[in-house]
N, C-alpha and C positions, 0 to 999 in steps of 0.2 A: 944594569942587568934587569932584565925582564920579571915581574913576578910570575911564577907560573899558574896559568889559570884550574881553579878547580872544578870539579867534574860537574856540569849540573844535573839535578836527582829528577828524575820524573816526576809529571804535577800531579801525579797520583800519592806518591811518595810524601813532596812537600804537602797537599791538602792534608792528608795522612796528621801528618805533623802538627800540623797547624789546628785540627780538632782532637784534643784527644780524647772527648767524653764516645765520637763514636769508635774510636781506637778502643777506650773500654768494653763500649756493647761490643761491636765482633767478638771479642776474645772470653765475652761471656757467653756468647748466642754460641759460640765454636766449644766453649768447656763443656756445656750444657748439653751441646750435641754428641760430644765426646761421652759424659756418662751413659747418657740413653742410649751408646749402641753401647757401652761396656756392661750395660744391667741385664742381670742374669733374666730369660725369661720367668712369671710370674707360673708357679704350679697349675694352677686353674686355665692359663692359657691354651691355645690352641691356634692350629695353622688354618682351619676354615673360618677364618674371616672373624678371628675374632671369639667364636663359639665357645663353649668351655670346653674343657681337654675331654672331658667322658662323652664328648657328642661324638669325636673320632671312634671309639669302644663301641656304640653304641651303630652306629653307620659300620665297620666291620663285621659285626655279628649278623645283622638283617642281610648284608650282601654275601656273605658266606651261606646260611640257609638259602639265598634265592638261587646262588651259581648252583649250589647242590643239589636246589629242588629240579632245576629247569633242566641238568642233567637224565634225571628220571622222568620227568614228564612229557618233556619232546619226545623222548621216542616211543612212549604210551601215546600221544597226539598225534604221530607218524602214521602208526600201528594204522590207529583209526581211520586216517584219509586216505590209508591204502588199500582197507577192507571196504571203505562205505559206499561201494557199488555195487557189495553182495545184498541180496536180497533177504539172506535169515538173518542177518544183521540191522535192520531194517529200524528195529527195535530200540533201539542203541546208539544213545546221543556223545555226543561231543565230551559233554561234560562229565559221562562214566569214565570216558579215558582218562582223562585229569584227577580223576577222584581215585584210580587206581595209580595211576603216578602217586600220586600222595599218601597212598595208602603203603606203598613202598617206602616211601623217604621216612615216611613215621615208623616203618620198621626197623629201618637200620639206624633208630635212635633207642630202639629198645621198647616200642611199642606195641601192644598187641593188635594183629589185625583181623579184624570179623569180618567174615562171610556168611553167608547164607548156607556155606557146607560144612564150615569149621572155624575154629577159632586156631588163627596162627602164629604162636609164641618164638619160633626158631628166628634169632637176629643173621641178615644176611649183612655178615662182616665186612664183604665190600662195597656198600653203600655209606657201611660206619666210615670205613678209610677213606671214602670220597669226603665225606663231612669233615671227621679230622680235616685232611687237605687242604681245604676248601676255607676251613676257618684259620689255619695256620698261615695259607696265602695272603688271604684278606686282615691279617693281624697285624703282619710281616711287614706287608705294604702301605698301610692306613691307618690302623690304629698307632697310638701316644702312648710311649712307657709311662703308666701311670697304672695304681691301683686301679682310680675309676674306671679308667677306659676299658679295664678287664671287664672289672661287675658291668658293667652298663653293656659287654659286649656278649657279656651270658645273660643277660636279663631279656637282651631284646630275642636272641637268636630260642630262647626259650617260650618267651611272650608269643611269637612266630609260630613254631609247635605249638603253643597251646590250640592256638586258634584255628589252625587245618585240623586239629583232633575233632573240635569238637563240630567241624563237617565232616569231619566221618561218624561220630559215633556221639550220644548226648551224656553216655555212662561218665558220671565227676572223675569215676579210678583211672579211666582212657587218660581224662584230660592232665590230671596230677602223675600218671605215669610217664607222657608227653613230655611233661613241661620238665621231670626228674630228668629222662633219659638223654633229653636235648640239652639240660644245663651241664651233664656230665661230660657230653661232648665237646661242645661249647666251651666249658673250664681248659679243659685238655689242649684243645686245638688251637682255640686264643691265647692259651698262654704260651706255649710254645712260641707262637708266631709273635708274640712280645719280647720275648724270652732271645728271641733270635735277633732281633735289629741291635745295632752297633751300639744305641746309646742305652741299653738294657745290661741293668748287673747280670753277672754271673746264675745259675741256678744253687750253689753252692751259699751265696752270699744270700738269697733271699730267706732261704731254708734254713740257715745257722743255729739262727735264734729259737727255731722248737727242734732241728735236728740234732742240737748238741743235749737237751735235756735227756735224751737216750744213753746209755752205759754204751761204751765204743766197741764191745764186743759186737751187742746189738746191732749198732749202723753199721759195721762190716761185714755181717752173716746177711741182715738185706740187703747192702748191695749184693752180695754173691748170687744170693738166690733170684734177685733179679738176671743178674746174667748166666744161672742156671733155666731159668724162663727162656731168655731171648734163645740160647743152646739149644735149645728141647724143638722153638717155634722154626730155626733155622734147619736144625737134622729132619723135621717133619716137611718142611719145606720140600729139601731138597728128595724126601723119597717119594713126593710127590711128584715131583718131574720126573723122575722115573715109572712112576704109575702111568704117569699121563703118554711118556716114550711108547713105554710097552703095551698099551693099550690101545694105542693109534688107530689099530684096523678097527677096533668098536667103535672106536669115537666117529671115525667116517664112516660107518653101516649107519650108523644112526643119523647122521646129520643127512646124509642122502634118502635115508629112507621118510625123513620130516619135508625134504622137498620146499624150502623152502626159496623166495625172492630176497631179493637187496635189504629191504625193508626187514622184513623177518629175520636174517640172519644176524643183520644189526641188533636188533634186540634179542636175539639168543645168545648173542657174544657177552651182550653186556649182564645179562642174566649168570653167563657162567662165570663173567668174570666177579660180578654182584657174591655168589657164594664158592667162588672159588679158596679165597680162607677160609670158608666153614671144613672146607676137605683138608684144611692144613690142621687143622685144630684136632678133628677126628684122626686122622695119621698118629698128631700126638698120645692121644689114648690107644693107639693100635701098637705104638712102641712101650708102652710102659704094659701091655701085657693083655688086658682084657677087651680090646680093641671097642668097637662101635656097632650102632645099627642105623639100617636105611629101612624105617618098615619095619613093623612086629614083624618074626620069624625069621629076619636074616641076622646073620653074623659074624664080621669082620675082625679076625684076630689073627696074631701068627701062626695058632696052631689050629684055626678053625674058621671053616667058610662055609656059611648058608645061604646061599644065594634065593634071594626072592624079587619079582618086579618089578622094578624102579620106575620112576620118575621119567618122562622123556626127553632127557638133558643129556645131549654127549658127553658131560664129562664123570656124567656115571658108569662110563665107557672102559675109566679106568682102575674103577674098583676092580681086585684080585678076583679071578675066578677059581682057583683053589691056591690051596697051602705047598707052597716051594717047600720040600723036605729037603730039597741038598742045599737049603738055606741054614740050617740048624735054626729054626725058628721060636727053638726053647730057648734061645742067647740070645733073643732082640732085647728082651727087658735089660742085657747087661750093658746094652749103648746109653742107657738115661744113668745108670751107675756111673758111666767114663766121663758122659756127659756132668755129673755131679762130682767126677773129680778132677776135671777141669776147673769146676768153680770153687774148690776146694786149694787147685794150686793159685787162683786169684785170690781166693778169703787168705791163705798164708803167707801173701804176701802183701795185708793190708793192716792184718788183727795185728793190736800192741799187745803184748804177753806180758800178763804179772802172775798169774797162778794157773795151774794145771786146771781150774777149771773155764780157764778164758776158750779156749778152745771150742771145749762141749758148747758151751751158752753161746757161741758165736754160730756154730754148728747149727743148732737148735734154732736161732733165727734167721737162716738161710733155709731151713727145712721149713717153716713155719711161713715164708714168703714165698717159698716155694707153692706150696699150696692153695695160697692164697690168687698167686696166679693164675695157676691152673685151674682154679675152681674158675674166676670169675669168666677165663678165655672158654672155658668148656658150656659152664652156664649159658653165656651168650649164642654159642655155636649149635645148641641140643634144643630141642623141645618139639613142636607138634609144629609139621611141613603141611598139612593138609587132611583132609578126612581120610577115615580108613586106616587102614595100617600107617601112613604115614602120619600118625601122631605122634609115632614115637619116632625120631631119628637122635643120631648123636651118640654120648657117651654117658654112662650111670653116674652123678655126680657125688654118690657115695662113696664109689671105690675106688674109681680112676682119680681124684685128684689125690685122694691119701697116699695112692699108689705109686703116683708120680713124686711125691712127695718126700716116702719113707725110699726110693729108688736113691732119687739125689742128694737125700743126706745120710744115705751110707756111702755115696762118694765121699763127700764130702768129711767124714769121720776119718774115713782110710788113710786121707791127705793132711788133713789138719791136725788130727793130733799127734801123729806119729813124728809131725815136724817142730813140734813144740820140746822145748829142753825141760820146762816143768812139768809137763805130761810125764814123758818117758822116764825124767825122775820118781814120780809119785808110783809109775809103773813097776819102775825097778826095786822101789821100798814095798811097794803090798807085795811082790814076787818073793823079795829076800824074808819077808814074815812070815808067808806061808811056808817057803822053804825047812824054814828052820823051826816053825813049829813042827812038822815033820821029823826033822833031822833030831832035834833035841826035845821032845815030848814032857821032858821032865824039868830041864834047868833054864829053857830057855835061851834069850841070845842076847848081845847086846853089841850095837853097830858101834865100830871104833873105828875114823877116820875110816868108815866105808868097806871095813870089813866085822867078818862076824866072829864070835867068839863065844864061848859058851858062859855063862855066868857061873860059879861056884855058889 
């Protein structure tokens, strides 16, 4: 019988075999390869080649200011090459259009902007919301969850503004206002856009650690009042579309009577749409009762309209030209009430109850965020549009935010404490005291298993 023959190994196989010092290296040069991909990346890293992670933060923020700026500027340098074959323009280089572009974008960072005729404090909110956007996109996209990358992403987009400030103006307040209003936005926008990518914690989790040093009544009346805010911007919103509906036929008197080209139109669009939130914000002071102004001597309320001059902007087209009575326009104020007790059936269904007075304090800090809102969205939206009567436009930041304020936490009282079991208690014992001092003037009472009795 045949031995059976066995199989022969390939001489890749046998060599293999026969060394096995290089048998060892592979299986180190492969272990070795094996960690290096299993090692966590290094903090300080970064995907551009190596750079440190804050260069990503830092390249976000500069590209956000430029998309922002070049939005307002192109069509300030449109402008220009569409008029520069008039002859009284003659005057009038290149580079005023740019300096007026920029004189824009440093507005809607909170900037003030000087003229020759006025000095312009009114922030046009939708320049602000281009920025947000802008920096949110470019955060989202580009920048690296990391602390640094945030800072270095408000340093630069700040550092930026400073520097277009101070070619507008030499004044230090301009340039440290700049560089404040830009950081602010900048924080906001960058973080968001951090905030959003897949490998970013929670906002919850970032927050914990100083959000929990708060008493919990507290962190549950501002959230509410927060989303008594967003309420208030939303029901203003929407009676704006209806101003704007019913207004139509002004809107087009005027836009046709401006006679405007492609050129021009484009930048009146973007102009309205530039302070088209500032009319959302004023709306909001027109429902809490003492409405706004456009211009010393006019005035925009439910129960009052002084109509004076405007501006020549169609969308001033849709401001009310009188007072709807079969509106009952003495009940507007009662919508920021409904609206406040909306956030009141949110706040009761967040607040933890231990005492009858979690409620109030809960209350009290949705009323107290409440205004803090509206002050600062009003702030921004109010101040001096230009010489002359238009110094004044907007809303009194004295009265309207209190007002909006004291509105949504008497919602919010109505709802919250009446749903509380230790309120209604404490309620029902100061009721049975008074009662019965009443009833028994002389002996007194004394509650036994919840009823009363007279004492001897």
């Amino acid at each position: 019988m045949s031995r059976p023959e066995l199989p022969v190994r390939p001489a890749a196989i046998e060599s293999s075999a026969t060394t096995p010092a290089s048998t060892a290296e592979r299986f180190t040069a492969l272990r070795r390869r094996m960690i290096s991909d299993e090692r966590p990346p290094r903090p300080w890293a970064s995907a551009l080649d190596g750079a440190p992670i804050w260069v990503s933060g830092l390249l976000s923020g500069l590209q956000a200011a430029v998309l922002s700026l070049l939005v307002v500027v192109l069509p300030a340098l449109a402008a220009y090459v569409a008029t520069s074959a008039d002859p009284t323009l003659s005057d009038v280089g290149w580079w005023r259009s740019i300096s007026v572009g920029i004189g824009l974008w440093l507005l809607g960072q909170g900037t003030h902007l000087v003229t020759h005729a006025a000095v312009i404090t009114i922030t046009p909110l939708g320049l602000t919301a281009l920025a947000l956007f802008a920096c949110y996109a470019s955060a989202r996209r580009s920048a690296r969850t990391a602390w640094s990358s945030w800072f270095a992403g408000i340093g630069s987009y700040a550092a930026l503004a400073t520097l277009l400030s101070l070619t507008q103006s030499v004044a230090p307040l301009a340039a440290v206002r700049a560089a404040l209003g830009a950081a602010v936005v900048a924080a906001l926008g960058l973080g968001a856009g951090i905030a959003a990518r897949a490998d970013a914690p929670s906002l919850p989790e970032l927050t914990r650690r100083w959000w929990r040093r708060l008493p919990a009544p507290v962190r549950s009346g501002a959230a509410a009042g927060v989303v008594a805010v967003g309420l208030v911007i939303a029901c203003a919103s929407l009676v704006a579309v209806g101003w704007i509906i019913n207004g139509r036929a002004a809107i087009g008197a005027i836009v046709a009577g401006l006679g405007l080209d492609a050129i021009g139109g484009i930048a009146l669009g973007l102009a309205q749409l530039a302070i088209l939130p500032n009319l959302v914000v004023w709306i909001a002071a027109w429902l809490a009762g003492p409405g706004f102004v456009v211009g010393q001597g006019s005035q925009y309320s439910p129960t009052e309209v002084v109509g004076a001059p405007l501006p020549a902007l169609p969308i001033m087209g849709a401001l009310p030209s009188r007072v709807d009575v079969a509106s009952a326009p003495e009940l507007v104020p009662l919508l920021i009430v409904l609206i406040g007790a909306v956030a009141g059936w949110y706040l009761s269904r967040r607040i933890v109850r231990s005492t009858w007075r979690t409620p109030l304090l809960a209350a009290l800090a949705g009323t107290a965020t409440t205004w803090l809102g509206a002050f600062v969205l009003l702030a921004c939206a109010s101040g001096s549009a230009g010489p002359g009567r238009l110094a004044v436009v907007g809303a009194h930041l004295g009265v309207v935010p209190l007002l909006i304020a004291a509105e949504v936490g008497l919602g919010l009282v109505l709802v919250v404490a009446p749903s509380s079991p230790e309120f209604r208690a404490a309620v029902r014992r100061s009721w049975r005291r008074l009662f019965s001092r009443g009833r028994y003037p002389s002996h007194g009472v004394e509650d036994v298993d919840g009823r009363l009795t007279p004492v001897s």
